[in-house]
C-alpha positions as CSV (number, residue, x, y, z in Angstrom):
1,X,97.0,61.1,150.7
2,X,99.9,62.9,149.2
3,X,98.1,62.4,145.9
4,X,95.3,64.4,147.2
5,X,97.5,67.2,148.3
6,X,99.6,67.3,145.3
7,X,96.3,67.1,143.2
8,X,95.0,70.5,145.5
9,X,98.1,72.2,145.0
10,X,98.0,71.9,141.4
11,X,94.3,73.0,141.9
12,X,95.7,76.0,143.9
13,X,98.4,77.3,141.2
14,X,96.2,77.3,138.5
15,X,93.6,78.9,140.1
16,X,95.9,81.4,141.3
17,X,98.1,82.2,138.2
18,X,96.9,85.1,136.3
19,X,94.2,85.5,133.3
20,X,95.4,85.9,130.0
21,X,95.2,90.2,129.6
22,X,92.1,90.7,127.5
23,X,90.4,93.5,125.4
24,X,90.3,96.7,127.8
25,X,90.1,99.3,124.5
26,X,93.0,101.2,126.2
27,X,96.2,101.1,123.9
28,X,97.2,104.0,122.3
29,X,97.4,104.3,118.8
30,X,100.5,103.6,117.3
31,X,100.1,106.0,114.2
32,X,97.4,108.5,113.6
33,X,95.4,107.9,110.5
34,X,92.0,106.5,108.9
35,X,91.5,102.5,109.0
36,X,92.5,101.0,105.0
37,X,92.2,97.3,105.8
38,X,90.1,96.1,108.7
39,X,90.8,92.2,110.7
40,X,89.5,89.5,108.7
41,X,90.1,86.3,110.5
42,X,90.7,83.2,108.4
43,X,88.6,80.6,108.7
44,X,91.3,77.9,109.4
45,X,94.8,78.4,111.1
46,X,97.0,78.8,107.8
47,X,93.9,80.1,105.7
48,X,93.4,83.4,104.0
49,X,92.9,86.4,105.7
50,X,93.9,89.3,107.0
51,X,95.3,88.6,110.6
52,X,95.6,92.5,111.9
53,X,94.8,96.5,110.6
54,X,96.3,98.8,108.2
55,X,96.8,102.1,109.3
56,X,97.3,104.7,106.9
57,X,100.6,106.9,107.4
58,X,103.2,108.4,105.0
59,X,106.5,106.3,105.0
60,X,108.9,108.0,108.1
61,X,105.5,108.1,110.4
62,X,107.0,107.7,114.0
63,X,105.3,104.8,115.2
64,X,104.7,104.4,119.1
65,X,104.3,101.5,121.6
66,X,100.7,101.0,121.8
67,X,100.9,99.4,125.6
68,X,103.7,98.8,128.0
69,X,105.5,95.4,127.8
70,X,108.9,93.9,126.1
71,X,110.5,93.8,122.8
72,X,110.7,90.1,121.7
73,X,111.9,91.0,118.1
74,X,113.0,93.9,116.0
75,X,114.3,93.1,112.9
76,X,114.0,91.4,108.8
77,X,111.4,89.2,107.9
78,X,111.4,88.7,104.2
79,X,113.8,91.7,103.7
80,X,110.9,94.1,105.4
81,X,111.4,95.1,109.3
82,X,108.8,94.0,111.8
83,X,108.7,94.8,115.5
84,X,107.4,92.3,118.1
85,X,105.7,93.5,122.1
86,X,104.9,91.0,124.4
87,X,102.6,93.2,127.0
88,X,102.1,90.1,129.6
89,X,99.0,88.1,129.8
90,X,99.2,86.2,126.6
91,X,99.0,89.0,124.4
92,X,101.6,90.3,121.4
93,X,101.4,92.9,119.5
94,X,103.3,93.4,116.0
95,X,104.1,96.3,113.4
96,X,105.0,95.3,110.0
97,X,106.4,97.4,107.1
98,X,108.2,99.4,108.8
99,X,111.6,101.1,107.2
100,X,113.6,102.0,110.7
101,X,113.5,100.7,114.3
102,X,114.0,102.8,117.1
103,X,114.3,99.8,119.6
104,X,116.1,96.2,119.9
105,X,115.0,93.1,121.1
106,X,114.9,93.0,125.0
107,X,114.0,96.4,125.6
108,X,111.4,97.7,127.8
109,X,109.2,99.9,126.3
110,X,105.9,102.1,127.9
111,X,102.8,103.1,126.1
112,X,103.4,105.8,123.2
113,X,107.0,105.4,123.1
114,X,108.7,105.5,119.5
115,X,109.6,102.2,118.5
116,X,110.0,102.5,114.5
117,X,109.2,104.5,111.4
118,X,106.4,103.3,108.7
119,X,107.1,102.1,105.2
120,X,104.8,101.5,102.5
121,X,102.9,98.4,104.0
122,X,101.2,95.8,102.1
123,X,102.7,96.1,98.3
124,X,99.0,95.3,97.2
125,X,97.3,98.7,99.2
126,X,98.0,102.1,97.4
127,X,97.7,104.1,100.1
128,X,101.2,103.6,102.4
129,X,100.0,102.4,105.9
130,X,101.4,100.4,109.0
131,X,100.4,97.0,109.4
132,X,99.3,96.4,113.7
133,X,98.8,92.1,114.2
134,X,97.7,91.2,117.3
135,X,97.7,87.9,119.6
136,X,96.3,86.6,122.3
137,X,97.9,83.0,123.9
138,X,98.9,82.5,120.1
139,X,95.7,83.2,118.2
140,X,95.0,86.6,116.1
141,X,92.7,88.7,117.4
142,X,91.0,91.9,115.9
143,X,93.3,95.1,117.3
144,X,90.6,97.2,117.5
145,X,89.1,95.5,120.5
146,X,92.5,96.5,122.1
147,X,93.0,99.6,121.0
148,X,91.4,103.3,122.7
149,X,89.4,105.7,120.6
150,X,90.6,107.3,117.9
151,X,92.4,110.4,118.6
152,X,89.9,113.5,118.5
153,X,92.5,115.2,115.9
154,X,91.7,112.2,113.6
155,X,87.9,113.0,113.4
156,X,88.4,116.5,112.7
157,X,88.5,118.0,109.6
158,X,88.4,122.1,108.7
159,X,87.4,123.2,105.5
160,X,88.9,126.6,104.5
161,X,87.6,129.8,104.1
């Protein structure tokens, strides 16, 4: 008997305990520019790929929060600076290559609030750029499925006259 009921309660918690927060398509941008590298999953856990996209943006680019949630890490990895959000649900979101931070591990932070300045990015792109990894429970996932439309400014281009 107290088997059974322990059994349904178990039942009952994990029934009740939230989803993991997927794709909505709803994060801001963190920097405006065109798309350099797009997602290319590996095809094995420590394989070759690209596990996020490169933004293009001059070094000194504010960069913003895409979504609300909590800075888990700001600081060196391999002498570059990195910032880490957890937004809930299982998913993380990281910029890489970044040359200041404007927040510490620890603080809260809300969508399109400056959290860092860009750097180059990837030595191996000539065109400077920030790097934007996602994860969801642990995995990379392409940011784009996270991330709203463009911003109208980014699509428009006037020639002069």
């Amino acid at each position: 008997m107290v088997r059974r009921l322990l059994a349904s309660a178990v039942i009952m918690l994990l029934l009740m305990a939230p989803a993991p927060l997927r794709a909505a398509g709803t994060w801001a941008w963190p920097v405006h520019g065109a798309i350099v590298r797009g997602y290319d999953p590996p095809d094995a856990p420590y394989g070759a790929g690209h596990r996020g996209i490169d933004i293009a943006a001059p070094p000194g680019t504010v960069v913003v929060s895409p979504a609300a949630g909590v800075v888990t890490f700001a600081g060196p990895v391999g002498g570059r600076l990195f910032v880490t959000i957890d937004h809930g649900g299982g998913v993380v979101s990281t910029g890489s290559w970044l040359t200041s931070l404007l927040v510490r591990k620890g603080d809260q932070v809300v969508m399109g609030q400056p959290i860092a300045t860009t750097g180059w990015g990837h030595p191996d792109l000539a065109v400077p750029h920030l790097h934007l990894g996602v994860r969801l429970d642990g995995e990379y996932v392409d940011p784009l499925d996270y991330l709203g439309p463009p911003p109208i400014t980014d699509l428009i281009r006037l020639a002069p006259l």
